[in-house]
C-alpha positions as CSV (number, residue, x, y, z in Angstrom):
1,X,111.2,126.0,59.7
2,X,112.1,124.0,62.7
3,X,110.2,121.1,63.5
4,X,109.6,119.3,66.9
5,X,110.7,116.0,67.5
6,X,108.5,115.4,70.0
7,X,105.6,115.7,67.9
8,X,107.3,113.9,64.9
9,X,108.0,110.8,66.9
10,X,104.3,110.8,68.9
11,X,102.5,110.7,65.6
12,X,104.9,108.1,63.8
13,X,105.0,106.0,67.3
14,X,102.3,103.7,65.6
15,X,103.7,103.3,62.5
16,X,107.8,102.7,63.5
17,X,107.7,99.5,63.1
18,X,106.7,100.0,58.6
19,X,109.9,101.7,58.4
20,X,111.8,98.3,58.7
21,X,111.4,95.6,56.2
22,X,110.8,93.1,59.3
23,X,110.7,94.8,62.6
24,X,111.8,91.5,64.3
25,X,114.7,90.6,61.9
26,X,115.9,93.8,62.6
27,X,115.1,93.8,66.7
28,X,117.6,90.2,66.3
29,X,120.1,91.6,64.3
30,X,120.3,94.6,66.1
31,X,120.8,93.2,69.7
32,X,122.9,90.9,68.3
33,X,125.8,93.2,67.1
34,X,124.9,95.9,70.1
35,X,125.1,93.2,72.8
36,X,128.6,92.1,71.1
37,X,130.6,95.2,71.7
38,X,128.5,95.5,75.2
39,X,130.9,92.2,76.0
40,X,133.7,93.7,74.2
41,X,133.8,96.7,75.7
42,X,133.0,96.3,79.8
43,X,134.6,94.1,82.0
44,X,132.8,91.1,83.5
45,X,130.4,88.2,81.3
46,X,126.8,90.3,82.5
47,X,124.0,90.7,82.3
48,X,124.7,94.5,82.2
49,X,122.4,97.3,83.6
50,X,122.1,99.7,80.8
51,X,119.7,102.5,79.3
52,X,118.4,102.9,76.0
53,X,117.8,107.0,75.9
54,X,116.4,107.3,72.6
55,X,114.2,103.9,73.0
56,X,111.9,104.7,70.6
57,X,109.3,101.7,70.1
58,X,112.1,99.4,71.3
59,X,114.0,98.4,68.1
60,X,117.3,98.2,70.6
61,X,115.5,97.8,74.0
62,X,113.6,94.7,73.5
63,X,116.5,92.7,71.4
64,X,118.8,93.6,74.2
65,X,116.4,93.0,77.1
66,X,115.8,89.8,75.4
67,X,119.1,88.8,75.4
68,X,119.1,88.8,79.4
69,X,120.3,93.0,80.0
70,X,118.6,94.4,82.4
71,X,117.0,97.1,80.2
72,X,115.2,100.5,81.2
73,X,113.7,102.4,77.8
74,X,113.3,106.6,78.0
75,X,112.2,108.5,75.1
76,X,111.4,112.0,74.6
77,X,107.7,110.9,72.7
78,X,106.1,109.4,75.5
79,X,103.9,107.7,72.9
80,X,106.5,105.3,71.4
81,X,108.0,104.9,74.6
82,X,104.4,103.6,76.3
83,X,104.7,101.3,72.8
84,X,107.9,100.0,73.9
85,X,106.9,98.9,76.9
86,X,103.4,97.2,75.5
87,X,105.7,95.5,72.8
88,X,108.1,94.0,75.2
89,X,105.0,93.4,77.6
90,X,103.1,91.0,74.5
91,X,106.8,89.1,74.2
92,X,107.1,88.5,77.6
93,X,109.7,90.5,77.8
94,X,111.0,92.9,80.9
95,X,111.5,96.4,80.2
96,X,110.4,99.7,82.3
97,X,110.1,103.0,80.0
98,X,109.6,106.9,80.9
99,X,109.2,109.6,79.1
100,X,112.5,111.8,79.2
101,X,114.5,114.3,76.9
102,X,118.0,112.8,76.8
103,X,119.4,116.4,77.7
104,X,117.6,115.5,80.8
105,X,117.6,112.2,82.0
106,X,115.4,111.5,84.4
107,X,117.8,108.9,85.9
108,X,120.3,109.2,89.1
109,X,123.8,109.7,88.5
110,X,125.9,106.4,88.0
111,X,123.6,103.9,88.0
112,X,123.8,102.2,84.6
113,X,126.8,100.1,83.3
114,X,125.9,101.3,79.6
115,X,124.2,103.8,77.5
116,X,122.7,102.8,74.0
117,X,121.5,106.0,71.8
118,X,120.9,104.7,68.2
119,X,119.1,105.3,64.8
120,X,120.7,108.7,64.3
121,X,118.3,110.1,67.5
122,X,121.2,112.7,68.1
123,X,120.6,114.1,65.1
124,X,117.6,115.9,66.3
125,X,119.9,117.7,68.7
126,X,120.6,120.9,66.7
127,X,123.2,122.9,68.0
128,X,126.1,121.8,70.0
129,X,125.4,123.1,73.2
130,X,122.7,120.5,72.9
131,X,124.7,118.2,71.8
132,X,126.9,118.2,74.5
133,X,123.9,118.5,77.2
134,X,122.8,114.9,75.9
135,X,125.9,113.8,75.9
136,X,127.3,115.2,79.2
137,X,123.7,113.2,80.4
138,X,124.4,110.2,79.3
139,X,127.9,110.2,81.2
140,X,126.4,111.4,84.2
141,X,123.9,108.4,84.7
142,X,126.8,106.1,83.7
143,X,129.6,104.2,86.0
144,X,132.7,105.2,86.0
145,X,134.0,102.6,83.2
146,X,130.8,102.5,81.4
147,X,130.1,101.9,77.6
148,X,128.2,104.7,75.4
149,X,127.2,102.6,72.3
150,X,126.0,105.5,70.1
151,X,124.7,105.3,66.1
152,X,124.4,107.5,63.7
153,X,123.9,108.2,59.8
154,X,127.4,108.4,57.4
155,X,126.5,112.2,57.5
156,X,130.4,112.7,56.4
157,X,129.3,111.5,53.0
158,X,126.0,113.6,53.4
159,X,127.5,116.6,53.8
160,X,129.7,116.7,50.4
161,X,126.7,115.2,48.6
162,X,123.8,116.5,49.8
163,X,121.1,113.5,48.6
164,X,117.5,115.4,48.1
165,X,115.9,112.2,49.4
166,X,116.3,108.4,50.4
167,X,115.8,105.5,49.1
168,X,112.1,103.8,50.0
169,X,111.9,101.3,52.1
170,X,109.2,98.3,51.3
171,X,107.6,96.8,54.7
172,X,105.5,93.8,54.3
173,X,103.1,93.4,57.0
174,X,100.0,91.2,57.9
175,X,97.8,94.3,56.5
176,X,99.4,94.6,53.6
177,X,102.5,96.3,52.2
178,X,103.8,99.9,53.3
179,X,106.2,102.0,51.5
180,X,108.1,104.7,53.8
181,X,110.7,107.4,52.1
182,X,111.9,110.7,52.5
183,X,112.8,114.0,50.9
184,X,116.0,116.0,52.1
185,X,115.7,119.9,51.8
186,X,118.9,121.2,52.9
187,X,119.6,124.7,55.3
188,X,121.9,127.2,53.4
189,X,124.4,126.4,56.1
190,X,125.0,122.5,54.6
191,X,124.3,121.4,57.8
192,X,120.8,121.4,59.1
193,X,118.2,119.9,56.9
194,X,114.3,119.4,56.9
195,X,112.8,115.7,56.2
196,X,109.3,115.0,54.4
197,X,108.3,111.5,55.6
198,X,106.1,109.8,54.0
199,X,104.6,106.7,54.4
200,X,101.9,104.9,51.8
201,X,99.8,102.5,54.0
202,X,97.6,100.3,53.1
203,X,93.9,100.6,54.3
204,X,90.4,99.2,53.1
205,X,90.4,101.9,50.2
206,X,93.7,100.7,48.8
207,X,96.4,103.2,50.5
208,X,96.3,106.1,52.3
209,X,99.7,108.9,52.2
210,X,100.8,110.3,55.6
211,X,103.6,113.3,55.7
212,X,105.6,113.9,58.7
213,X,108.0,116.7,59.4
214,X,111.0,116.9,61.3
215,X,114.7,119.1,61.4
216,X,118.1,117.3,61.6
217,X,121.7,118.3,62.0
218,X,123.7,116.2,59.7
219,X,126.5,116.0,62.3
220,X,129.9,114.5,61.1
221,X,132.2,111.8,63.4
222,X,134.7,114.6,64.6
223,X,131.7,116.9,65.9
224,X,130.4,113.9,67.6
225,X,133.5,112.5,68.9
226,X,134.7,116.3,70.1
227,X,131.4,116.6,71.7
228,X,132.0,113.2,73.6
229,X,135.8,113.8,75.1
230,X,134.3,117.0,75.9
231,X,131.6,115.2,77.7
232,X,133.6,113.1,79.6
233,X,134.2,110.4,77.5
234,X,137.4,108.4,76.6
235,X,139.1,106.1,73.7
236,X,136.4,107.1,71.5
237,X,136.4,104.4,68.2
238,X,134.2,104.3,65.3
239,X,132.8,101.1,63.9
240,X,131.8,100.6,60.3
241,X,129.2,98.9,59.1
242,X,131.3,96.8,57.2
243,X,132.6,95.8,60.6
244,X,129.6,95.0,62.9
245,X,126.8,94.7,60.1
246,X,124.6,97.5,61.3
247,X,123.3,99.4,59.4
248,X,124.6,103.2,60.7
249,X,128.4,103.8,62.1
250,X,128.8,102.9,65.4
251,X,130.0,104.8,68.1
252,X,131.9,103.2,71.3
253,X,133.2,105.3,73.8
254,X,134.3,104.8,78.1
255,X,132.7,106.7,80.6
256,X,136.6,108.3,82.3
């Protein structure tokens, strides 16, 4: 069965943040190794004008809006992407947000000097012709020269192994501690998999169990950066965790 990602990410919008150990270690840490290759990569010492078109509740957006970018957030859940915005708003931070499907940005062409789609968002794109729509997007509202700063999961390692679930993750919040993991059930094809997401949250009873659904593509580095130089894209390079700290691969590729 095929799940909606729309619908997923609405109904998790308000719990995002319990996936992370500490949201805001992870909004610092994050900007900080993002906005790094942003000065690597693109001529010039910034501020840059960039789009984050998988904003979610604004794990990326916010760090790097804080950091002085001047940040615009889209999301296909309009739910965590009116989060976003309300999150950045009670930090005092600046950052506009829309609703929009990253197959279809709802941005003009060339206006941004960077595009940031991280936390495995592409995954959610299930076939390559979808793929390549997103991505194909994402160089159309870029400058000529422009940075795509894209993440996703080692799914090259996923794809021999085939893990049947996650490890949990343990966030400690000011209501108490939530615990958020996942079970893998793999397509006959080795490719496409279905997630059961669960979170255990606490609550005045003690904790209650909420199961979301979603479908992923567990798409490897050379379907991505094939996609990409089929998009438009140059010099494609892959970064390692190892290298940058984050915690998926990272790609970095130039607008031609």
């Amino acid at each position: 069965m095929t799940h909606s990602p729309r619908d997923f990410y609405d109904s998790l919008a308000a719990d995002y943040h319990r996936i992370f150990p500490d949201w805001e270690a992870s909004i610092a840490r994050q900007a900080a190794v993002l906005d790094g290759l942003l000065h690597r990569g693109l001529s010039g010492p910034g501020p840059y004008r960039l789009l984050d078109c998988a904003c979610g509740i604004g794990t990326q957006a916010i760090g790097l809006a804080r950091a002085g970018h001047r940040v615009v957030g889209s999301d296909l859940s309009p739910v965590a992407a009116a989060r976003a915005a309300a999150e950045a708003a009670a930090r005092g931070v600046d950052l506009s947000t829309a609703a929009g499907d990253m197959r279809r940005l709802p941005f003009r062409q060339g206006v941004f000097e960077a595009v940031v789609c991280a936390d495995n968002s592409i995954a959610h794109l299930l076939t390559g012709e979808d793929l390549e729509a997103a991505l194909r997007d994402m160089r159309r509202v870029l400058k000529d020269g422009g940075l795509l700063l894209l993440t996703l999961r080692d799914y090259d390692e996923a794809r021999r192994t085939r893990p049947a679930s996650v490890p949990p993750q343990v966030s400690q919040g000011s209501d108490g501690r939530s615990i958020t993991f996942q079970l893998w059930h793999w397509h006959e094809d080795g490719e496409h998999y279905d997630q059961e997401y669960f979170q255990l949250l606490p609550d005045a009873q003690g904790r209650q169990v909420r199961v979301r659904h979603a479908t992923s593509r567990a798409l490897t580095r050379r379907e991505v950066t094939d996609a990409a130089t089929a998009s438009g894209f140059t010099g494609p390079v892959w970064h390692s965790p190892a290298d940058t700290g984050f915690h998926q691969p990272v790609l970095v590729a130039r607008a031609a």
